[in-house]
C-alpha positions in Angstrom: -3.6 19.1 5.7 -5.1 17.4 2.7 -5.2 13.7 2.2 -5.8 12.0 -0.6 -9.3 11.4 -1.2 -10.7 7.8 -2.5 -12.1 9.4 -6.1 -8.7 11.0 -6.3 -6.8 8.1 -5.8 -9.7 6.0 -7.7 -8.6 8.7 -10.8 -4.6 7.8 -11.0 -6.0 4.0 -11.1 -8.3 4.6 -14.4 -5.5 6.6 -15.7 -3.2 3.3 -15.7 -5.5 1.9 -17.4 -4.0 1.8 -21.0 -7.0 1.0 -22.5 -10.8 1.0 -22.4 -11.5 -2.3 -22.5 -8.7 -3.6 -20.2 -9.3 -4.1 -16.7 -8.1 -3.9 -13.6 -7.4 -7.6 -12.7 -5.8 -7.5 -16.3 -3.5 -4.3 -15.5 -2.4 -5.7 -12.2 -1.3 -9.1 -13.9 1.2 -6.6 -16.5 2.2 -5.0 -13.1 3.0 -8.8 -11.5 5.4 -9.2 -15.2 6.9 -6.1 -15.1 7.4 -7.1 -11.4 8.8 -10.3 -12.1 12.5 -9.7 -11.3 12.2 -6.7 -9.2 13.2 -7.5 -5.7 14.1 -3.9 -4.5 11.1 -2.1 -3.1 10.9 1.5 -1.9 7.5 0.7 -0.6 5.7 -2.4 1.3 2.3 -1.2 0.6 0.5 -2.6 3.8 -3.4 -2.4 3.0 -6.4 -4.5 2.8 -7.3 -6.7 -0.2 -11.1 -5.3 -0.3 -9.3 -1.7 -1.6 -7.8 -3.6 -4.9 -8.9 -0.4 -7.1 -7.6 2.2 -3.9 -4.1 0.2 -4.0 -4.0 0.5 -8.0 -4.4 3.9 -7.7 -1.8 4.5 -4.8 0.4 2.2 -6.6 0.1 4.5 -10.2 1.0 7.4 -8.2 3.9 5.9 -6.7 5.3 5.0 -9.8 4.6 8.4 -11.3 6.9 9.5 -8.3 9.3 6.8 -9.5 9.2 4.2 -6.6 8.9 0.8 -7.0 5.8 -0.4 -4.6 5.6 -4.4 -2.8 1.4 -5.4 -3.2 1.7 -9.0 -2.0 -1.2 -10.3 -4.3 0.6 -8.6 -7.3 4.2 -9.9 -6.4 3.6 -13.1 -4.6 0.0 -14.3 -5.6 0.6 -17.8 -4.4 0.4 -16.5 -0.5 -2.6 -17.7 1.6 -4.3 -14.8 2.8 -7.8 -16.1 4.0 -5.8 -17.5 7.4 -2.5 -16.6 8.9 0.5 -18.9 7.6 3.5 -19.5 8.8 4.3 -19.5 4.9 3.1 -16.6 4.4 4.6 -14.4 7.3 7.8 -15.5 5.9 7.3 -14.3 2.5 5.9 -10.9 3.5 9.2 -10.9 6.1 11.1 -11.2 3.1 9.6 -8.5 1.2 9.7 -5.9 4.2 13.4 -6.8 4.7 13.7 -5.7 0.7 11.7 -2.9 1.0 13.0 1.0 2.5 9.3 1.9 4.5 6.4 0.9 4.6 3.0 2.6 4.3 -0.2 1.7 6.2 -3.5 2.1 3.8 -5.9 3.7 6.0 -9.0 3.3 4.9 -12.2 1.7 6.3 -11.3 -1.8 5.5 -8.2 -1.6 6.8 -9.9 -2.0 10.3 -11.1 -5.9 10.0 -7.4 -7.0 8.0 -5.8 -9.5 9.8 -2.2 -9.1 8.7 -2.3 -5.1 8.8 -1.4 -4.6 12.0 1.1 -7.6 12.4 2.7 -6.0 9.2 3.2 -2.3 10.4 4.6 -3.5 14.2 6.5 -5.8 12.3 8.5 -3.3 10.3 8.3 -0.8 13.0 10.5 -3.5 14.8 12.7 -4.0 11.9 13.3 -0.1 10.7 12.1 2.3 13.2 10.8 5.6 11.9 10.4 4.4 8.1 6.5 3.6 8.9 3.8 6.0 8.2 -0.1 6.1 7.7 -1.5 7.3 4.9 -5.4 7.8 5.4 -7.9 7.9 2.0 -10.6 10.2 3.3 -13.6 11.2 1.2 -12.9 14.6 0.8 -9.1 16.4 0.6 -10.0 18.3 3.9 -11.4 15.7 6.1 -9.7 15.2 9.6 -8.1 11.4 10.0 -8.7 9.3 13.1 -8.0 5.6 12.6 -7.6 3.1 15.3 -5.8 4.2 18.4 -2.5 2.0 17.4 -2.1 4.7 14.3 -1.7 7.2 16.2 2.1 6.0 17.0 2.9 6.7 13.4 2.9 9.7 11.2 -0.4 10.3 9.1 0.7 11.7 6.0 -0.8 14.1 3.8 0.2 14.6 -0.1 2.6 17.1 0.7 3.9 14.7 4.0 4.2 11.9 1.5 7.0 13.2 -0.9 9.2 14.2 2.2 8.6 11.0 3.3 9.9 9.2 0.4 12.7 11.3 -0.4 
């Protein structure tokens, strides 16, 4: 198996990065206007907000696969996420119902999120067997253990992934 590794993933976000000086806050507020309208999603990207340059880089990669990716603080910036809503478990509801699967970042801040795991039982719930993890190791060949929840779900690999989408 080999899973994407963080440089790897930290790669396809530089890549989307049109231009030297532009940055990555800058980039994600062109994704939130080309976003704008969209309210299909083939992925609910489920990850922690401490991995904003990991997420850019899944996200590029997505949409060089051609799927259209949900990243709350890209789509809906106006949700609270320092304490758990009601407002805000609404919109992300929303968003799940519009979106085919959902992927679980896996990485080490994924661990202290506090809407991570109420996200991936939540669209478990909703559509059973479109939920998988997919772990950012440090290097391609690294085994993946995550919290003992994961393990319910698929961990997916690069190969894994495609399928998955498909």
């Amino acid at each position: 198996m080999a899973y994407f590794t963080k440089q790897e993933v930290r790669n396809y976000a530089k890549r989307s990065i049109t231009a030297s000086v532009e940055s990555y806050s800058s980039k994600l507020e062109s994704i939130v206007e080309s976003q704008n309208n969209q309210r299909q999603f083939d992925v609910f990207l489920s990850h922690s907000i401490r991995d904003e340059e990991l997420v850019l880089g899944i996200v590029e990669f997505l949409k060089q696969m051609g799927k259209e990716v949900y990243v709350d603080w890209i789509e809906d910036r106006q949700l609270l996420r320092s304490s758990v809503a009601p407002e805000t478990a609404e919109t992300l509801r929303q968003r799940m119902n519009q979106s085919s699967r959902l992927l679980y970042l896996a990485t080490d801040n994924a661990s202290s999120s506090k809407w991570m795991p109420w996200e991936l039982g939540y669209f478990d719930g909703l559509k059973s067997g479109k939920v998988a993890i997919l772990p950012l190791v440090d290097y391609s060949f690294s085994s993946f253990k995550g919290q003992e929840y994961l393990g319910l779900y698929p961990a997916l690999d690069k190969d894994d992934l495609r399928r998955f989408l498909d």
